[in-house]
C-alpha positions in Angstrom: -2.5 66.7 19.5 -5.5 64.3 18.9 -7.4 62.5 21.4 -9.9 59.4 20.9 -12.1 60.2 23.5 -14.8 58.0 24.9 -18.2 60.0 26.2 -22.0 59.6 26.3 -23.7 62.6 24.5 -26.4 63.0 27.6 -23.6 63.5 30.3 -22.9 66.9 31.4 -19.3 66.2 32.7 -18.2 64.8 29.0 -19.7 68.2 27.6 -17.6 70.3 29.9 -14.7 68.0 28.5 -15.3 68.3 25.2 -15.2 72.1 24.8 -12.3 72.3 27.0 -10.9 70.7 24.1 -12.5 73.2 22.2 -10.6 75.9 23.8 -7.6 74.7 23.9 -7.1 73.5 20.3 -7.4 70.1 20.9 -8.6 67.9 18.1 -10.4 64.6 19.5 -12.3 62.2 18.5 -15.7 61.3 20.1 -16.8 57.4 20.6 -20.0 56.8 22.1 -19.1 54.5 25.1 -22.7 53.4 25.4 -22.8 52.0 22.0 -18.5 50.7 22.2 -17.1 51.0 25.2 -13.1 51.0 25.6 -11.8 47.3 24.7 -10.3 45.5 27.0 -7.0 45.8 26.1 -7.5 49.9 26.6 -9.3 49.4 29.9 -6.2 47.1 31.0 -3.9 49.9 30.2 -6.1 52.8 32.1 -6.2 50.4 35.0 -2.4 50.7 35.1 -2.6 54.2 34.9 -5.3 54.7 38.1 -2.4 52.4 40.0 -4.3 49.5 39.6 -8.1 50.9 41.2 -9.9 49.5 39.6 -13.0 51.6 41.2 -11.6 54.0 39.3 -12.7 53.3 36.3 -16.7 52.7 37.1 -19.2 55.2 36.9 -20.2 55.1 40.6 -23.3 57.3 39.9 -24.8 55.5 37.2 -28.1 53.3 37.0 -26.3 50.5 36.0 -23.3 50.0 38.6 -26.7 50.7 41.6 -28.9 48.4 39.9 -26.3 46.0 39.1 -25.1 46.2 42.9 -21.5 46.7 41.9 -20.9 48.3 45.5 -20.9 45.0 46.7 -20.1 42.8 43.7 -17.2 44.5 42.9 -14.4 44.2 45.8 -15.3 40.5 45.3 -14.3 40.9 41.8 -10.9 39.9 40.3 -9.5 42.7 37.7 -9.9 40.8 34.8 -14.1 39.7 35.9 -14.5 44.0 36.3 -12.8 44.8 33.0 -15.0 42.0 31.7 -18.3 43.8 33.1 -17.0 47.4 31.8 -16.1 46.1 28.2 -19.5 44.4 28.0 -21.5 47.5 29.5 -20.3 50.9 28.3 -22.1 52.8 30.7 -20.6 51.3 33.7 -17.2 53.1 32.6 -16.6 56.7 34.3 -16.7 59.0 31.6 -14.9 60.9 30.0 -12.5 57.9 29.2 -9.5 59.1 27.4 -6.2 57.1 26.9 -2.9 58.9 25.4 0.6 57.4 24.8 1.7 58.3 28.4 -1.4 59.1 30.6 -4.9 58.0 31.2 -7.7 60.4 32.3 -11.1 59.1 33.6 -13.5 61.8 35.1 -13.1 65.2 34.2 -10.6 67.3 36.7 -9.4 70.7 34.5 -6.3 71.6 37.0 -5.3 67.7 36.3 -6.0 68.1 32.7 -3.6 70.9 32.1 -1.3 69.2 33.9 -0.9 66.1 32.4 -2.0 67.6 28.5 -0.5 70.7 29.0 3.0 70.0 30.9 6.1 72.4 30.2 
């Protein structure tokens, strides 16, 4: 299995998800989501995978989304004006940001993880 997987190099959580990957064989590769963030055609398709929450896929916690005043802004905001802002602005997306052929994974969870990576 090989994973494109979108992270920032200063955030703790991707870091965690990057040697889970580690351990458990996984080959990915690393984009930097500051410097190209998921296109819009991927964040359509992980916005189908988080049922359409488009919450979801923001980083909540970061400078950007509070300075920006996206907790306001956004439930104003049709999908395609948010995956607008998040293609434009890499650092709004909630990271790690990793699409496969059948899932989507924002956030790092490791009992989700195994389940949807590691399913028998």
């Amino acid at each position: 299995m090989s994973l494109k997987v979108y992270c920032y190099s200063g955030c703790g959580t991707c870091k965690k998800a990057l040697k889970y990957f580690e351990l458990k064989g996984v080959d990915v590769q690393v984009v930097p989501i500051r410097e190209t963030p998921p296109t819009k055609t991927e964040l359509r398709k992980m916005l189908q995978y988080q049922d359409g929450n488009i919450k979801k896929l923001f980083n909540t916690s970061s400078k950007d989304y509070k300075q920006g005043g996206y907790k306001d802004k956004l439930p104003k905001m049709t999908a395609g004006e948010a995956i607008d802002v998040l293609n434009a602005t890499g650092n709004l997306v909630k990271r790690p940001f990793i699409l496969g052929e059948t899932f989507g994974l924002v956030g790092f969870n490791v009992e989700y993880w195994d389940e949807v990576l590691f399913q028998e």
